[in-house]
N, C-alpha and C positions, 0 to 999 in steps of 0.2 A: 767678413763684415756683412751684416743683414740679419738674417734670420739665421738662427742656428742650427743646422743639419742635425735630426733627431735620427736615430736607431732603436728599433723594441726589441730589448733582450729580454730571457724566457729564462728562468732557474726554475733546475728540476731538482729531486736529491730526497734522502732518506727524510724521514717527517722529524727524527730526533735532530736533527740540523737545521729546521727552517728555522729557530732563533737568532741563532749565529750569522745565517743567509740574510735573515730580517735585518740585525743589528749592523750588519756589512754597508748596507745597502743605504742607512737610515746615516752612518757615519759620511759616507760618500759626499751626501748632498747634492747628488747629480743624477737622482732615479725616481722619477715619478710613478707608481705604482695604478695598475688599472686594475678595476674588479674583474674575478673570472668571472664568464658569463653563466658556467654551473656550478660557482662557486658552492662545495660546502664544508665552510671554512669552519673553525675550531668555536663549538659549542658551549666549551668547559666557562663555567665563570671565570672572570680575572681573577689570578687570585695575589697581584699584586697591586693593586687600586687602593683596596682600604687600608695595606699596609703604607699604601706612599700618601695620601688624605692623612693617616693618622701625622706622620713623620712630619707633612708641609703644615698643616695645623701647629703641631711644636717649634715648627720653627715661626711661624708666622707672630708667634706668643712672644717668641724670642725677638721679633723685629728684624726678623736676617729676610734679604730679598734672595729669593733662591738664585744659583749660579751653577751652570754645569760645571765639571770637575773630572779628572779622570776615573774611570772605574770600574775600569776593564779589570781589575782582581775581583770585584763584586758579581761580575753580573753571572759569575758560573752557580753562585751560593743559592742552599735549597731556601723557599719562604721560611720556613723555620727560623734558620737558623738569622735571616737579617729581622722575623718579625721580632725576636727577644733582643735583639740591640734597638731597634725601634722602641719597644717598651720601657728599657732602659732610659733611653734620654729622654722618653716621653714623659717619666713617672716622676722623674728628678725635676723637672718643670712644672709639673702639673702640679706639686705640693705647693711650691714656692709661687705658683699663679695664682691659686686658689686661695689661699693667705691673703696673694695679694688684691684681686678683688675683693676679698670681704673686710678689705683694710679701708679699699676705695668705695665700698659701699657706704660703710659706717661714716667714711667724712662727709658724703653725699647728705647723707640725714643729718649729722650733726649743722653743718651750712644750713639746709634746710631748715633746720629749728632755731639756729643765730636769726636767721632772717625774719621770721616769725618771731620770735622774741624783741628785736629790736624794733618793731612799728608797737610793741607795748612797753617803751623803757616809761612812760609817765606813770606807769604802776609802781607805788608804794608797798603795795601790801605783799607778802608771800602768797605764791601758788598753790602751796600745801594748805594755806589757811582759807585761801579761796576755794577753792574746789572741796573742802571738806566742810561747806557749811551744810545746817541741818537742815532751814527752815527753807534758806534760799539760794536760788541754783544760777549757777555764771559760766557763760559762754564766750569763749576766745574765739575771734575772725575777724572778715572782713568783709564788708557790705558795699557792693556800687555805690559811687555820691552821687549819681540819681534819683537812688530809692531813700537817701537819708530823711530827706524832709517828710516822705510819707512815714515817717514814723511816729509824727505829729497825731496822726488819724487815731493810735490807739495809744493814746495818753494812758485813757482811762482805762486798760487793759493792764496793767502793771508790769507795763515791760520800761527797763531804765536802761538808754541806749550811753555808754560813758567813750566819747571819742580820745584816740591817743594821738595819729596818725591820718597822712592826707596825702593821696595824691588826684590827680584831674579826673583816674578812673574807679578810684577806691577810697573807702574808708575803714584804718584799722581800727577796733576797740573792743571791749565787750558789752553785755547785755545783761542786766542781771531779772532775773520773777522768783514769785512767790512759787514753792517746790510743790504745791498744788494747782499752778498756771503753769509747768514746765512741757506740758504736753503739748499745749497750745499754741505756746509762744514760742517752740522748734519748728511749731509747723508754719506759724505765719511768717518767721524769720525765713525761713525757709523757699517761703512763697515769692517773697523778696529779694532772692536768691542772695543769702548771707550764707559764705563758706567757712564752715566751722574749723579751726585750724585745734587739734589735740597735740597739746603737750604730753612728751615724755613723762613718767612719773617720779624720777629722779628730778625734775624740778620743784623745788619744793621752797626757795630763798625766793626774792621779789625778782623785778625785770631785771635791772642791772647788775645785781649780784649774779645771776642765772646766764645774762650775755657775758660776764667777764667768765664762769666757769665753763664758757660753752667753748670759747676764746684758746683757754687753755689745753682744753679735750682734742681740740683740733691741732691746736701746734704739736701737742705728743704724739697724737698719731697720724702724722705728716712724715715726723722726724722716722718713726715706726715705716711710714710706705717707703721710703725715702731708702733705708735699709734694705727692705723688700726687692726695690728697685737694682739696688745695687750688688743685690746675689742675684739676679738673674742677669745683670751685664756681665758679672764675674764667670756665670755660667756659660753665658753664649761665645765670651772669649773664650773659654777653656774646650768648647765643644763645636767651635763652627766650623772648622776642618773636616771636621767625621761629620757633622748634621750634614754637610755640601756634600761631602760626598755620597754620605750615602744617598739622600735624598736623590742624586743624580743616578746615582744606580739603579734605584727604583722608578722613576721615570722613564728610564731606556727601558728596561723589562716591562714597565706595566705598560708602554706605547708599543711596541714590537708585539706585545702579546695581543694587542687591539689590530694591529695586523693583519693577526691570523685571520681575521676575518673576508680580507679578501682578497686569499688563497682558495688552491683548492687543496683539500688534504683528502685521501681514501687510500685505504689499503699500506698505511704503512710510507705513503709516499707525499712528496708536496710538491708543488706548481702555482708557480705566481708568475708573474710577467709586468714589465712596465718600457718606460722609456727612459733615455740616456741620451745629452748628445753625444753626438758621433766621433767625436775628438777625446771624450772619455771614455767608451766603453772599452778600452782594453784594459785600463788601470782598474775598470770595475771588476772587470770579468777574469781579472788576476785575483783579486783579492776575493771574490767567491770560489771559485777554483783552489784558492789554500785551506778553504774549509775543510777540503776531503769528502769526498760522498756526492758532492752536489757539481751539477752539471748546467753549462750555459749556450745558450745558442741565442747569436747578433745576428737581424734581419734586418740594412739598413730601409728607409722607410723612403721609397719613391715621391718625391717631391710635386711628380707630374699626376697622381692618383694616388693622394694620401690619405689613409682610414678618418674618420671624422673625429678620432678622438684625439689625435696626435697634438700635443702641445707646443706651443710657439715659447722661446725663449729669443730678445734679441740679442745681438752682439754687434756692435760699432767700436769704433778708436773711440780714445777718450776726447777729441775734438768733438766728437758727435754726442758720445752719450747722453749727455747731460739731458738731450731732447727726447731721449724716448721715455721721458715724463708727461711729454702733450701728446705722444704718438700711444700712451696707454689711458692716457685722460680719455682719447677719441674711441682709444677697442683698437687691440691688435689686428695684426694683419695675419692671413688664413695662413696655414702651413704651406708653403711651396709657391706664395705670393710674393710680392714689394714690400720691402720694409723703407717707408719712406724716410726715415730718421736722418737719413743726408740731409734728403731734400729740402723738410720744415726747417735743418738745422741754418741751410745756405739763406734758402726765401726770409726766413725769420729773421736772423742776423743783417739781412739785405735794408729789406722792411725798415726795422727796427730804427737802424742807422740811420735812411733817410728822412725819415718822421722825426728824428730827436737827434740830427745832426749836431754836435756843439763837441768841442775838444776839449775843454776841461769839465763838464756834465760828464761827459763822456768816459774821460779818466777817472773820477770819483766814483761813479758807476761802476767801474771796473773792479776798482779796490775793496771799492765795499763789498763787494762778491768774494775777492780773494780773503776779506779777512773773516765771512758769515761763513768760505768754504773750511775753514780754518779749526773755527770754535763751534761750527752747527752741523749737522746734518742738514739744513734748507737745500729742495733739488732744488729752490730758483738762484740757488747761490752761484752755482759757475754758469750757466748761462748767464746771469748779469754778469760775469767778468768777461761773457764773450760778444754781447750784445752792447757793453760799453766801450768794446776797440772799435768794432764795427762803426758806431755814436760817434766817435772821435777822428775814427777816419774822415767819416763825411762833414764833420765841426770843419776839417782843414778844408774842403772844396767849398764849405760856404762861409770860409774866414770868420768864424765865431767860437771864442775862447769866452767862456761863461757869459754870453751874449754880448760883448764886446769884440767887433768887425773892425776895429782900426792896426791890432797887431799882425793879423795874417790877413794878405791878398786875397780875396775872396774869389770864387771860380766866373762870379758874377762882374766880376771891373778888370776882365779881360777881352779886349773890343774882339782880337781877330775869333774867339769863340760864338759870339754876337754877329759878326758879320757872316760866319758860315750860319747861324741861326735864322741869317734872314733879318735883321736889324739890323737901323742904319746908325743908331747909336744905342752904347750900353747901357742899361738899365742903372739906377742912382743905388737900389735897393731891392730886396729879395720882394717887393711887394711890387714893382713896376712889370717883374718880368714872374707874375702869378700868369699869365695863361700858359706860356710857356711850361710853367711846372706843372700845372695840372695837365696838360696833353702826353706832359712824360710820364706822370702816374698812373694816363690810361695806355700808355703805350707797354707800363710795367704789366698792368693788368692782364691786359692783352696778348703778352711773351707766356704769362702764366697760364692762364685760361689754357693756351695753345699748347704749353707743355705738359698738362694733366691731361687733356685730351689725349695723346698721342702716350700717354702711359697706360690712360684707360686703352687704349688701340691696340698696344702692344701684348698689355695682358692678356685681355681676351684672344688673343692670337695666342698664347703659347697655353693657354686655358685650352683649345680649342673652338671655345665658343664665339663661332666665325660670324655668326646671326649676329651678335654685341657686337663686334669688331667692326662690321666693316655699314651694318643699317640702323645702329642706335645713335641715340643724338650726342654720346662723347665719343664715337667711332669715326669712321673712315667720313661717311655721309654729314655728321653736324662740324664735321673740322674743316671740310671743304665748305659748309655753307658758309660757317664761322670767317673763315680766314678768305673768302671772297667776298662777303659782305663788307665788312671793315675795309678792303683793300678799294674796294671799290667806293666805300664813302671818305677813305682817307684821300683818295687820287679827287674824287671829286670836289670837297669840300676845304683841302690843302692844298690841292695841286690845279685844281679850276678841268682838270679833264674828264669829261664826260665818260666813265665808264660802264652808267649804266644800260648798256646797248640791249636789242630784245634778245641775242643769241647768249648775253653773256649774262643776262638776267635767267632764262630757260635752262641754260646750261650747269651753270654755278649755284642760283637758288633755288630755283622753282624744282628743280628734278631732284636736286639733295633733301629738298621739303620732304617731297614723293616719297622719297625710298623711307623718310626717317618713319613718317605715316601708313606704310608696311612694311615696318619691318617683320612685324610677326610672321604674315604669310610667308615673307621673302624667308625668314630663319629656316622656315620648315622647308620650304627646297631645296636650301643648303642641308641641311640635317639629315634631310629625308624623313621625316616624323610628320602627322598631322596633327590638330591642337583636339586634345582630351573633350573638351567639352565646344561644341557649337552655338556662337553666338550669329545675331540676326544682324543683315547689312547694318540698321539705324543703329544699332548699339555698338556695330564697329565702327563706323564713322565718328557717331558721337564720342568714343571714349578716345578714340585716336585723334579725334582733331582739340579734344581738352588736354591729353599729352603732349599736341604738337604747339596748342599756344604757349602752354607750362615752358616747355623748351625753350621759345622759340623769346618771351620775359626773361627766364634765365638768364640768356645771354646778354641781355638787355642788362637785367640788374645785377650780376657779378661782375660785368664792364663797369658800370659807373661805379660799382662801392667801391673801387680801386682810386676814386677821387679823393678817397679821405686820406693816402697818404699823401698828397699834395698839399691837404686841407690841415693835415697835422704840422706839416715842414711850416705853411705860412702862419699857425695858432702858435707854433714855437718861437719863432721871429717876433709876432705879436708881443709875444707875454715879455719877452725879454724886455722889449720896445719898452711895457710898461715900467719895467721895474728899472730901464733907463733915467724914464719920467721922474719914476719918483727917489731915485737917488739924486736927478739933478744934473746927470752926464749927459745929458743930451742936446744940451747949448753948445755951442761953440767958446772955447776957451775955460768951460768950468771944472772950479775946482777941485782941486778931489781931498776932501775932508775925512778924518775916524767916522763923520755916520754915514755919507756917503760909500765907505767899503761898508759897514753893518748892516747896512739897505740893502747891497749887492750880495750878498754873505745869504740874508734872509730871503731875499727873491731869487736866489738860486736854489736854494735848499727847498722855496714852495712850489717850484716850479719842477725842480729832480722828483721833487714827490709826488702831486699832482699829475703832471704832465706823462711822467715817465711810466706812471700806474695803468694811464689813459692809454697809450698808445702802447705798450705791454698787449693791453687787454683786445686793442682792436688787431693786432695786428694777428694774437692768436684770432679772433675772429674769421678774418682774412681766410686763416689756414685752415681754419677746419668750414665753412660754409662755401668759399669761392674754390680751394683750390681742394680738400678731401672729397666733398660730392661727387665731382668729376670722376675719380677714379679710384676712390677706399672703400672700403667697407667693414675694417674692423672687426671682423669677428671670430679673429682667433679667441684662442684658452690660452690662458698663462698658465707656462711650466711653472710646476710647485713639489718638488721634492719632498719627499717623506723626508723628516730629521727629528732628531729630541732637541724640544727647546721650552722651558717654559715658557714662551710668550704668550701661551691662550690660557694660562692659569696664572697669568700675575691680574 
């Protein structure tokens, strides 16, 4: 559970084998491949790319979404002999598409010209007779209705503008002039900007005689695509076995052969290398080993001085995984570091719960998770079925079953808990005993703060780097300031005892102050190193005492933003309150009426949404600003396996 132990295995072996090596490796799904660093890998063009574009092209024509397939008889076959099956079912498509677009073009224009015809059905006359006058010359379109009224200006021009049609932004009709103003009066239309719409010349009968022929042009060759359509479904059922699969054989070859590039190949021989976790490399390095020829050597990958390129994959039980969806939101963690995916999983779930404590919230929450895990892929799906038990746990400590506090005892109208608390009577309500809870939401804070410290502590201790560990402000030096500051304002300000004394003021803060404010010098005496470049007293004061106030607010405001889960537990309680109010249940003796559940039904449902989104979202907050700064950093690589898959070509 953590990080998963990685190994870089190395295959060697005759050149005519690295396919097969490649294809091993690519099948595995458990080999991330690194570039050699003198690599010079295979120059030859693809020569299976334009074979597998033509093949995904036909099917794409076809409507099939590609799907791998078996194809292990294909991938030995020379290009030859799969490009003439390629061309084969390419050719037999390609007749039947091309038909078919220029079926779908011609109903394109034929629409195109209904449409056009039909803003001139108030034309009587035939087309043939119009357009074949001698003297005078007629133009079909449409004119802005802004510019209509300037048509007025050239009466006397002899232009005769006859409207059919009208909408807000156009006017259809035509224009008739004298065949020796026809020059003119294109160009002033024009200026007008009136778009001239040409009729086909088989129109030759009036408008509506011309819209009902256009009518019927279209319904035959509908019926005509329609056909069309239905040999190339005919086709694709009879051929989408063999298209899949080939198709899948040519993608294994033509990705393997992309490959070669970062190998190294010379003299007959090949060398590639990558990584594997370490719980697989025997199943790998068996199945390259059956190639024949080819040779492998497992170097597992020291954890404590890892190469910088080594990839991080994580591995938790399935309680945990769900969460190393925020733990990759933030940036993995470095190879041979914390994989903190427990810890957000426990803090998160913790959190969660007590911010949005309610027992039946809680359950519905849960469900809904079980059944998005069900029918979706959503990662937030089983975390909400794990953050709604959690919800519901704490629903029971604060007796509230969909914001009704009368069916379970609440944690709160138990006196002897209250008199250990230091109250002489219990509280009526979760709102009498608010200081209470906001002291235990900084006291949550406070537990946390102190446990990222002391992770950051640790790491750096098994890092080596003793300078972080034991003089930076999440090390040895700010966790003693940390954890004596607070003890000492807790004892004084809860407990009435004076402990801020001057030895345990000098002792505790002032000198952890010190050391946090050299650390640097101090690292390098530990190290034995001195600092690259020389800075001047003033510039190391100033820049370490703007560090040390940075620190020193940190702690300051990662303490209090631990308020707002308090501050959520009493806005939860609120909101209930109201939706109390406004069902009506919150008199003594009322009713409970059909709208009175509808009201609760509805103010549950605003509030799971609302509410539950809100404090989701702070509570990741929490996790990645209060408790990851402390001691994450994120910046692993994601393990990523060579494999064939179409997903970066759909």
């Amino acid at each position: 559970m953590g990080i998963e132990k990685m190994s870089l295995i190395s295959v060697e072996g005759d050149s005519s084998r690295i396919d097969k090596a490649l294809l091993t490796c690519c099948e595995s799904r458990s080999f991330q491949m690194t570039e050699a660093p003198d690599r010079n890998g295979s120059a030859e063009q693809n020569p299976w790319s334009a074979i597998y574009e033509k093949l995904r092209s036909t099917a794409s024509a076809l409507g099939m979404k590609p799907e791998l397939r078996s194809c292990s008889g294909l991938t030995d076959a020379p290009p030859e002999e799969l490009s003439q099956r390629v061309e084969a079912l390419s050719s037999g498509v390609r007749a039947i598409q091309k038909e078919h677009e220029e079926m779908a073009a011609s109903i394109r224009e034929l629409r195109q010209t209904e449409a056009c015809v039909q803003h001139l059905l108030g034309l009587d006359v035939s087309f043939h007779d119009l357009f074949s006058l001698k003297y005078v010359k007629a133009r079909v379109g449409r004119l802005p209705a802004d510019n209509l009224q300037k048509l007025d200006y050239y009466a006397d021009r002899c232009i005769q503008f006859i409207q059919f049609d009208k909408s807000p932004e156009w006017v259809w009709g035509i224009y008739l002039t004298p065949a020796d103003s026809a020059e003119f009066a294109d160009a002033l239309m024009k200026s007008l900007f009136f778009e001239r719409i040409r009729l086909p010349d088989y129109l030759d009968a009036d408008a509506r005689t011309s819209d009902e022929m256009l009518k019927h042009a279209i319904d035959d060759e509908e019926k005509l695509d329609e056909q069309l359509e239905s040999q190339l479904a005919d086709y694709r059922n009879s051929h989408q076995e063999e298209i899949m699969t080939l198709l899948s054989a040519l993608k294994t070859l033509s990705d393997c052969f992309e490959l070669r590039k970062m190998a190294l190949i010379s003299g007959g021989r090949f060398s590639f290398s990558g990584y594997c976790p370490a719980r697989l490399t025997k199943q790998l390095a068996d199945s390259l080993g059956s190639i024949g020829g080819v040779q492998v050597v497992i170097v597992p990958v020291n954890p404590k001085k890892p190469p910088a390129d080594v990839p991080v994959k994580l591995r938790n039980n399935a309680v945990f995984r769900p969460f190393e969806m925020f733990v990759k939101m933030y940036g993995l963690p470095a190879y041979g570091s914390f994989d903190p995916t427990p810890y957000v999983a426990v803090t998160y779930c913790l959190m969660f719960g007590i911010m949005f404590g309610d027992v039946g919230q809680g359950l519905v929450v849960s469900l809904l998770g079980l059944i998005l895990s069900k029918f979706t892929k959503n990662g937030l799906a089983p975390i909400m079925t794990r953050i709604g038990l959690f919800s519901a746990a704490f629903g029971v400590l604060y007796g509230s079953v969909f914001g009704i506090e009368t069916l379970i005892t609440p944690f709160f109208h138990r006196e002897n808990v209250w008199r250990f608390l230091g109250y002489t009577k219990q509280p009526e309500n979760i709102f009498q005993a608010a200081t209470s809870l906001l002291i235990a939401a900084l006291m949550i804070g406070i537990v946390l703060i102190v446990l990222s410290m002391l992770f950051n502590t640790i790491l750096n201790f098994r890092r080596r780097r003793f300078g972080e560990a034991l003089f930076s402000v999440n090390g040895v030096a700010g966790l003693v300031f940390y954890i004596s500051l607070v003890a000492a304002a807790a004892g004084t300000f809860m407990f009435g005892a004076d402990m801020f004394s001057p030895a345990y003021v000098v002792c505790l803060l002032v000198l952890p102050l010190a050391v946090i404010f050299f650390k640097h010098p101090l690292s390098g005496l530990i190290s034995g190193t001195t600092p690259t470049e020389k800075v001047s007293v003033g510039n190391f004061i100033i820049e370490n005492f703007i560090e040390l106030f940075e620190a020193a607010l940190s702690f300051l405001s990662n303490t209090m933003s631990y308020l707002r889960i308090g501050g959520f537990v009493l806005s939860h309680a609120g909101m209930m309150l109201v939706v109390a109010q406004l069902a009506g249940t919150n008199a003594p003796g009322a009713e409970i009426t059909a709208g009175t559940v509808i009201v609760y039904i509805i103010g549950n449902l605003v509030v799971m949404g609302i509410e539950g989104l809100l404090v989701g979202i702070q509570v990741l907050r929490l996790e990645f600003y209060e408790i990851f700064n402390r001691f994450y950093d994120g910046s692993g690589k994601a393990f990523q396996p060579v494999e064939i898959s179409f997903g970066a070509d759909k």
